[in-house]
Structure formats: C-alpha cells, structure tokens
C-alpha positions in Angstrom: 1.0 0.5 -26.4 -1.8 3.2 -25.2 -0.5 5.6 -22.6 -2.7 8.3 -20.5 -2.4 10.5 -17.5 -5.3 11.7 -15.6 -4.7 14.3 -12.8 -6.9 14.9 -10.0 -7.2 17.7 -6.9 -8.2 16.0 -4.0 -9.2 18.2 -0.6 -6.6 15.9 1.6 -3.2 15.3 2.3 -1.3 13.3 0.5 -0.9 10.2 3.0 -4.2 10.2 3.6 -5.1 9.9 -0.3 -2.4 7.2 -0.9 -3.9 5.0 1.8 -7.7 5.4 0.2 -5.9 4.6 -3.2 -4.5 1.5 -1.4 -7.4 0.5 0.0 -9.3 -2.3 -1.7 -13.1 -1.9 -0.4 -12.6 1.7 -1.5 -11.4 1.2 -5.0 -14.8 -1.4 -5.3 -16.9 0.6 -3.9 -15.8 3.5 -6.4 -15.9 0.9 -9.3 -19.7 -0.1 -8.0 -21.1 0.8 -11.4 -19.7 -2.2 -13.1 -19.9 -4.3 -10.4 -16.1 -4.6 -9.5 -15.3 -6.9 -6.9 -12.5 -8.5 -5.1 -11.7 -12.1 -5.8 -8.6 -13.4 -4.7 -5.3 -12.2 -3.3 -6.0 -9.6 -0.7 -9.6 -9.1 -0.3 -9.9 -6.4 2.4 -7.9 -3.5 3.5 -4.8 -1.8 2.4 -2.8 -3.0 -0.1 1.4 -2.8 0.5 4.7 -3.8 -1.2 4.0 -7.1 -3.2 0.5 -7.9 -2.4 -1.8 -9.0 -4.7 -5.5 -8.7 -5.6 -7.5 -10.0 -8.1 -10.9 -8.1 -9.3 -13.7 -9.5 -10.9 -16.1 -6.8 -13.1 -18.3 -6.3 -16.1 -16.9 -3.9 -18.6 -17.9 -3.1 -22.0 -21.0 -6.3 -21.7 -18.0 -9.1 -20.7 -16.8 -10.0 -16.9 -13.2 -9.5 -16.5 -10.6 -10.6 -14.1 -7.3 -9.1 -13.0 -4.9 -10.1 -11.3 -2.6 -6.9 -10.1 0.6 -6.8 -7.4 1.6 -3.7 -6.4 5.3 -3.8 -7.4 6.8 -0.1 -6.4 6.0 1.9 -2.8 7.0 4.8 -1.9 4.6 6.6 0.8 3.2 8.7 0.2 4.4 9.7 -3.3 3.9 6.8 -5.2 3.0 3.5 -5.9 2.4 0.9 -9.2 0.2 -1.7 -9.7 1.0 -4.1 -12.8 -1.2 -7.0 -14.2 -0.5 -10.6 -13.3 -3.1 -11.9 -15.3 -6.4 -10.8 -17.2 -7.3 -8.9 -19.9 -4.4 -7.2 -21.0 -1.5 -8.0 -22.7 0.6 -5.0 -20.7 -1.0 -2.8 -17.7 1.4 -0.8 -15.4 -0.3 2.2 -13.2 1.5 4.4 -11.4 -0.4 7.1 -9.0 1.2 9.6 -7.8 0.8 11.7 -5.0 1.9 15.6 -4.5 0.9 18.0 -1.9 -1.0 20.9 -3.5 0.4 23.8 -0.9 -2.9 24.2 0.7 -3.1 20.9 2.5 -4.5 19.2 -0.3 -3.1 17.2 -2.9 -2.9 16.6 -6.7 -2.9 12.8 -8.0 -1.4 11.7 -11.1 -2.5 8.7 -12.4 -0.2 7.2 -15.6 -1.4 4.6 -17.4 0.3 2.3 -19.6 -1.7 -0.9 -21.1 -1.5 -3.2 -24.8 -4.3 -5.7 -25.5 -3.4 -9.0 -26.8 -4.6 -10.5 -30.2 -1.8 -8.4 -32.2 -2.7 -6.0 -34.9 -7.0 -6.3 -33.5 -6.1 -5.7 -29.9 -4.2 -2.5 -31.5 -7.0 -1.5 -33.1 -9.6 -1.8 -30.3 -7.3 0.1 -28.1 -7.1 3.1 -30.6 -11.2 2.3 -31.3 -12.4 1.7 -27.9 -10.4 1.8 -24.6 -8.3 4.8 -25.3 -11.3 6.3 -24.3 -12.4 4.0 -22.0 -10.0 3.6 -19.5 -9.8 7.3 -19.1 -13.3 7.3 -18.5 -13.0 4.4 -16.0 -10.1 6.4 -13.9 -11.8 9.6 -13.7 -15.1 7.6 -12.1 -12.6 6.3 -9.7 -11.0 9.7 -9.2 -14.2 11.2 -8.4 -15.7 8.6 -6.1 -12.2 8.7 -3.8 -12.4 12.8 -3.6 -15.8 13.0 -2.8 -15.1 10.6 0.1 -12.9 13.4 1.2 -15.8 16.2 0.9 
C-alpha cells in the first residue's frame, strides 16, 4: 500500500473550497490535461454523502475509468472518496479542510492506493505512481486555488 499527503494554501474559506472539491465539472476541468471526463454516476454539480461518479481519462498512454462514492462528509472539514471500480486494487482520499486564520484555508489531501497484479503492481507503485499520483494531486491543487485568485 502507497500512502501520500499533499497540503495546499488556498486564498478562501474553507466551505467555499470544500464545495469546489465537490464539484465535478471543476475537478475535470482541473484534470483537462489528460482529458478527464465524467462518465457515469453523477455527471454535473456537487457531489454529497453516497454519490457516485465515474471518470474516464488517459494516464500514463492508457484510458482509465473509476468509479468513486464519496463515503465520509463532514462540511466543511472533510470528506473521502473510495474506488468502486477501475484501476486500483485499493484507493481511499480523504481532503481535508482547515481555516488558515486569515480567511483562507489549508487542504490536506491523504492518499492511500495498491495496484492489483500482486508483487508487479507493488513494484510499479514504488517505480512509477508513487510519483505520479503526487504529481496528479498537486495539478489539481493548483487548478482549484487559482480559481480562487
């Protein structure tokens, strides 16, 4: 199991950051360089409490769906998103939300995934997407901030 934490300052309050986290044209449009889009579940709008959503993208030369439902909620401190189905063997997200003290806030994203195919998906975790997926977050990070600028 790979686990990483990437924090974030964002120049807006806290509620107003969890909703553009929940917010499903938002996280595509942030994810526009690999051409993430929504496919099933919940298509449009804010995500809450047991939804689902399923994205279709192109990472790493393959196209990739997964199927996520958001399975904690706690405005506007926290919420997870867990895979259904896709890629990953194990993939859990929690963002978390805090206000900064000057009106801002400071996101937390903790990530916890597992590839399948055993001892090879262990290996291309370690090779590959341990610094990936990193990668990936901080993209999204710095699309949703800058829609705050």
């Amino acid at each position: 199991m790979q686990h990483f934490e990437v924090v974030t300052a964002v120049a807006a309050p806290p509620d107003q950051v969890f909703a553009v986290c929940l917010d499903v044209e938002s996280h595509t449009r942030s994810m526009a360089d690999s051409s993430e889009r929504a496919v099933g579940g919940k298509t449009r709008g804010e995500l809450a409490l047991g939804d689902t959503v399923t994205f279709q993208a192109r990472h790493l030369g393959l196209t990739w769906r997964l199927k996520a439902r958001i399975t904690s909620y706690d405005r506007p401190r926290c919420f997870v998103d867990e895979q259904e189905s896709g890629p990953f063997k194990r993939w859990r997200h929690a963002h978390h939300f805090e206000p900064d003290g000057t009106g801002g806030t400071i996101m937390r994203d903790v990530i916890d995934f597992a590839s399948p195919l055993g001892p090879v998906g262990r290996i291309i975790d370690r090779l590959l997407l341990r610094r990936y997926m990193p990668h990936l977050i901080r993209i999204r990070n710095a699309y949703l901030a800058s829609t705050f600028d």
